[in-house]
N, C-alpha and C positions, 0 to 999 in steps of 0.2 A: 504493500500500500504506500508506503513512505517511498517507493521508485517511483509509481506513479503521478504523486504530487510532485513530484521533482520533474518529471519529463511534464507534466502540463503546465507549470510555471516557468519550464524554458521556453514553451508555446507563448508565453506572454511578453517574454524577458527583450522584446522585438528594442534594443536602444542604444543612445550613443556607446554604450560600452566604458564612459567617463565620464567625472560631475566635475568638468572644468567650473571656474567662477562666473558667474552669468555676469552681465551687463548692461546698461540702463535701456530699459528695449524702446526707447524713446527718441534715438538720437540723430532724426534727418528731419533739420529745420527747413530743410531748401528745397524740396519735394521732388514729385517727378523729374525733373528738367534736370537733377545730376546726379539723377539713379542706376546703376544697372542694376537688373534683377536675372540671376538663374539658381538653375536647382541643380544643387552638390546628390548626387548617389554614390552611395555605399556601399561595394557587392559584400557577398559573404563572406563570414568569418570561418576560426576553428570552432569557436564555440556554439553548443547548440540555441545557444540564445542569438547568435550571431548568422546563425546561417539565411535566416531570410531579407538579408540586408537593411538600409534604414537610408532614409535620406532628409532632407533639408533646403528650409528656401535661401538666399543668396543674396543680401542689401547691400550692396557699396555705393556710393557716396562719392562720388570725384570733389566737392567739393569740401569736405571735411573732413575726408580720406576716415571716414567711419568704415568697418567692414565688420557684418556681424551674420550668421547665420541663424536662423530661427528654427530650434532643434521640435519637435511635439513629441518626441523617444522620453521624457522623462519620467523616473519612476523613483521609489523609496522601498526598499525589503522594511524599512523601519516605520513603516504607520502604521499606524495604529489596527490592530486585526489583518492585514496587509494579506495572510495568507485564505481564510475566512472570506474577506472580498473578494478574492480574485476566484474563488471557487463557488460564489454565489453569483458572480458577473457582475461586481460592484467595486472592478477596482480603478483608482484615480491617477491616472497620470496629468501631464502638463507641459507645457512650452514655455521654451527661455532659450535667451540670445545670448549665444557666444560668439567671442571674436573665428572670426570662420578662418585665418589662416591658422590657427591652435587645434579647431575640429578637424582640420586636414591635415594634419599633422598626428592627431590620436590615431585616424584609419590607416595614414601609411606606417606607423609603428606597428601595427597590427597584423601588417600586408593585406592591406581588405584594399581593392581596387576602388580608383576615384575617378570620379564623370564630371563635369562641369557642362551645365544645356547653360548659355547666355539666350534669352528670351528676346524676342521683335516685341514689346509693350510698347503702343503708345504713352508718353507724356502722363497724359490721365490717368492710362492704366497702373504704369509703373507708383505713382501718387496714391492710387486707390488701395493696389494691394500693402504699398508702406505702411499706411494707416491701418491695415485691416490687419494684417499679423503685427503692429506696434500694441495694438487694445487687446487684440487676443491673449498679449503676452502680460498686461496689466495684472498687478496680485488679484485684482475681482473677477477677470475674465480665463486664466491661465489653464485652470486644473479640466477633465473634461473624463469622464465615464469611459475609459477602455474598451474597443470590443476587438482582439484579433482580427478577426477580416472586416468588416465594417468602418470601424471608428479606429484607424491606430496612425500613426505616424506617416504614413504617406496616402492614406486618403485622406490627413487633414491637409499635406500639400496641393493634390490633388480639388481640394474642393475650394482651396481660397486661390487657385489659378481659375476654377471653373467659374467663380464669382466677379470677377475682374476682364475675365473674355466674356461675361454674358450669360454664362449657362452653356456657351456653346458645345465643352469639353462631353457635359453630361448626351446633350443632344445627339452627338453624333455618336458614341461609343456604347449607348445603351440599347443601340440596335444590331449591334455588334454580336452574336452570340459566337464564344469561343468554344475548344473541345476541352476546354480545361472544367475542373470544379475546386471547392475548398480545399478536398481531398486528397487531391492527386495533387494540387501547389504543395501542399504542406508535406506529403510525403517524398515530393519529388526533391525541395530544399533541403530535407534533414535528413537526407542520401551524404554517406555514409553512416550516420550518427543512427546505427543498428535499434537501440532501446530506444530512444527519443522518437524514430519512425514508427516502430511496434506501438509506444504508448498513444502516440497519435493519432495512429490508424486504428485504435480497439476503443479510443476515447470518442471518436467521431459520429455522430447516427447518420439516417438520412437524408437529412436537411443539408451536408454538408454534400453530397454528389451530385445536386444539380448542377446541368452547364451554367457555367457563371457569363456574363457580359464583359465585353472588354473594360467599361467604366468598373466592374466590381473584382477585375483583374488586377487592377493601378492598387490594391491592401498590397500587391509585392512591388518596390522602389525599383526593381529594376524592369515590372514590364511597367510602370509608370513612364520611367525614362525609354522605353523603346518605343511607346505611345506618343510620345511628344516629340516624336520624327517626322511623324506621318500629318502633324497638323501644322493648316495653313490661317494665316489673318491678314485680312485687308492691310497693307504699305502704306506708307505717306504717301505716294499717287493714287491709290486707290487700288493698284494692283496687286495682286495676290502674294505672298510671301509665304516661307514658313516660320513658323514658332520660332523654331529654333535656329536663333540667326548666325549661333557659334558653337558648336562643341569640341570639347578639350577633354583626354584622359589624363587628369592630373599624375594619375600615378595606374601603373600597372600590375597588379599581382601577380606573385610567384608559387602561389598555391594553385591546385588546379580548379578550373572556371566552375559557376555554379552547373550542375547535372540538366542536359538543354530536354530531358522529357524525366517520365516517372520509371523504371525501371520493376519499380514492384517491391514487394515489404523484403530486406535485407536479411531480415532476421528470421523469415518465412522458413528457411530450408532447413533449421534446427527442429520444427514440428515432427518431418518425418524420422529423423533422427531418435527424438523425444521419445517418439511410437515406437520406432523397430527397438526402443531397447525396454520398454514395457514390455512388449512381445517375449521378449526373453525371459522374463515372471512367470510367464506360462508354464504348468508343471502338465505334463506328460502321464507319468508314470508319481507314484507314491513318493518315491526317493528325491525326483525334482522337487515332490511340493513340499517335501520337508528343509528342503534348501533354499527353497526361494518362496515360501510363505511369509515371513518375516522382515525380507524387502518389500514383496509386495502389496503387503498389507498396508506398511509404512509409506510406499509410494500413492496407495488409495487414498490416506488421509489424506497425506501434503496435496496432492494434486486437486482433487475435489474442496480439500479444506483453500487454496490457493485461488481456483478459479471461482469458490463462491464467496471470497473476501473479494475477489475484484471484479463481480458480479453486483454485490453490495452500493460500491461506490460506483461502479456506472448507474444503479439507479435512483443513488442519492445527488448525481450530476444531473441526473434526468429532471427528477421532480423539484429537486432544492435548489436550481441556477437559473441566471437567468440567460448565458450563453448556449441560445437555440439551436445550434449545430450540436448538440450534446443529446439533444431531445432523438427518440422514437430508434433507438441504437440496436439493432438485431444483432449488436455482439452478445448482446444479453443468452442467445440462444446457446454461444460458446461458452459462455461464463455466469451461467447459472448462480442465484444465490441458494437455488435448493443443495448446491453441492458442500455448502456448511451444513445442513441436516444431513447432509448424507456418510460426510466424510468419516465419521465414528463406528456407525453401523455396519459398513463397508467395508472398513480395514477391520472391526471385531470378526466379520462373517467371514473375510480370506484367512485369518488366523485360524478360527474354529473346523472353515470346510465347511461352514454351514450358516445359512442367511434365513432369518428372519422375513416374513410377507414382508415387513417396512423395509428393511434395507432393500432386499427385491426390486421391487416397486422405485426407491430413489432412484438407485442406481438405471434403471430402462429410464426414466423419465432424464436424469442428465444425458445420457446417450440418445436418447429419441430426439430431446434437446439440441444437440451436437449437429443429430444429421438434420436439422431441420433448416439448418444453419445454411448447410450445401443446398439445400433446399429450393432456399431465399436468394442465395449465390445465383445459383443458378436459371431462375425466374425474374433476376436483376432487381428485386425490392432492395439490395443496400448493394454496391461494393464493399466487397469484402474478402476478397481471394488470398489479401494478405493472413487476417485473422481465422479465416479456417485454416489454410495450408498452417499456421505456427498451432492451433491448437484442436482441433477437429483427429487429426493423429494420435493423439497420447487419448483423447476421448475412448475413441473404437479399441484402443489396442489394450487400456484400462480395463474395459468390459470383457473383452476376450480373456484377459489374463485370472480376471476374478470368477469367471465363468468357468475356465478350467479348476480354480482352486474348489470351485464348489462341486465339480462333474468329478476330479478326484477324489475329495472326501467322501463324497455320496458313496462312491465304489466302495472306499474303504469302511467306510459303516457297515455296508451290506454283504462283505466278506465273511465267511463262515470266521467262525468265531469272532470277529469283531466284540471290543468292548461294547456292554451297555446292554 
């Protein structure tokens, strides 16, 4: 449980990566007329809080030689309940301006690669958005309700550019439908980072594998930045231009590039592994089951006792949060919470060679469970190929093993002479 909470708080940890000293977000007397404005991107880090990059808006000032970037990544482990909110979807970050050659200087110490888009803004525009990320960054205006895909650091760049061009950004790109969904971003960026994909991918329901929109693509900074390639705005003659009147890769990384599709759950191929060495709990003959009674009994608790603790908390994610991507989760079918009622009955019945109606009964209802799962797989109600192939094998081969321990004893019961 406590790995879990640690991989869904890396899901949230989406930020600058450093609490440089902010600075007074107030400080362009002279307005548009000596502004440039573009947006700094971040690709991915090592860390798993790092990997879905971050970015930032871009204020210089020629005339006061101000240069500050307006970060929305900010966050505190130290508030209050801190972990409590973020698990109920109430947790607070905020934005503040740092000197922006300092924040590009943290990501190249990092080796996390840097983008610079300088921006075609009209005069007015470049004015409007100063003022409009200056207030936002105000102690009364700062703080703002986190949502990973929704509300996080680069859909707030994202939506105070689309305020300043008009709305245009939202208009054009919400007609967009892409093949991506929540699900396949988020597992395809936390490619390599094996656990943090697994908890991802089992944390996720339904909600989260619709095709997303290109406008609901720009929650990752860097298709935001490859988005703001392809847009044009009327020129000072009238003629058509694009956004992006300059870009610059400030710096290059030396790590290798973010993963350009989803490749599938990492940590998937230890499931049948998981299995084929349940399988080998299997007793045969009398001799086997007195040899491996004792593991396998022990492997029924942990494993049922395991998968219905984190059965448990997906469906206190479910009912008790308010991050709707959590909702309607058919991993539930792999990670039963019946498998804490069951896990004691089950490892007493492989000991004895002999099961009780109840345990019986649990035990088909987690494995009916299990295959219900391929089921659903299969009939496309959730993606999920990662979460059966990692646990849907230790399911089947569970059953089989506990099924032998019981069709052995049975025998041995009914052998002439048998005690009893």
């Amino acid at each position: 449980m406590r790995l879990l909470l640690v991989l869904l708080l890396a899901l949230a940890a989406r930020t600058a990566g450093a609490q440089g000293r902010p600075v007074d977000p107030r400080p362009f007397p002279y307005g548009g007329a000596t502004l440039r404005v573009s947006v700094l991107t971040f690709g991915p880090g090592e860390a798993v809080f790092e990997r879905f990059g971050h970015n930032a808006i871009r204020i210089t000032d020629a005339m006061t030689g101000m240069d500050l970037a307006y970060n929305w990544g900010m966050f505190s482990f130290e508030d209050p309940n801190f972990l409590g909110r973020f698990l109920s979807g109430d947790t607070r970050y905020w934005v503040e301006a740092f000197p922006a050659s300092w924040l590009i200087e943290v990501y190249i110490a990092q080796d996390r690669e840097v983008t610079e888009q300088v921006l075609a803004l009209t005069t007015e525009q470049r004015t409007r958005l100063a003022e409009l990320v200056m207030a936002n960054a105000l102690p009364a205006n700062k703080y703002y309700r986190y949502d990973y895909f929704r509300d996080n650091c680069s859909t707030r760049v994202r939506d105070a550019l689309d305020t300043v061009l008009g709305g245009s950004l939202q208009r054009r790109f919400t007609v967009t439908t892409t093949p991506w969904t929540y699900r396949s971003e988020s597992v395809r960026l936390t490619t390599p980072a094996t656990f943090a994909q697994a908890g991802i991918d089992v944390a996720l329901g339904t909600p989260a594998d619709a095709p997303i929109t290109a406008w609901q693509a720009m929650f990752i900074p860097m298709r935001l930045r490859d988005y703001l390639r392809e847009v044009t705005v009327p020129g000072a003659d009238g003629a058509t231009v694009p956004l992006v009147a300059q870009e610059e890769l400030i710096y290059k990384a030396k790590r290798a590039p973010e993963p350009a599709e989803r490749k599938g759950l990492a940590l998937g191929a230890w499931g049948p592994i998981l299995g084929a060495w349940i399988l080998l709990l299997t007793p045969l003959t009398l001799a086997s089951r007195r040899r491996t009674r004792v593991p396998a009994a022990a492997m029924s608790g942990l494993w049922l006792g395991f998968t219905g603790l984190l059965g448990l908390v997906l469906v206190a994610m479910w009912v008790g949060s308010a991050h709707v991507f959590w909702y309607r989760n058919l991993t539930l079918l792999l990670a039963s919470p019946l498998g804490l009622v069951a896990a004691v009955p089950v490892a007493r019945a492989v000991l004895r060679g002999a099961a009780t109606p109840l345990a019986r009964g649990l035990l088909v209802a987690v494995v009916a469970q299990a295959l219900l799962a391929l089921v659903a797989l299969l009939l496309g109600l959730q993606v999920m190929g990662g979460p059966v192939l990692l646990l849907l094998p230790a399911h089947l081969a569970l059953g089989i093993a506990v099924w032998g321990h019981l069709r052995v004893g049975a025998a041995e019961r009914a052998a002439p002479g048998a005690a009893g």
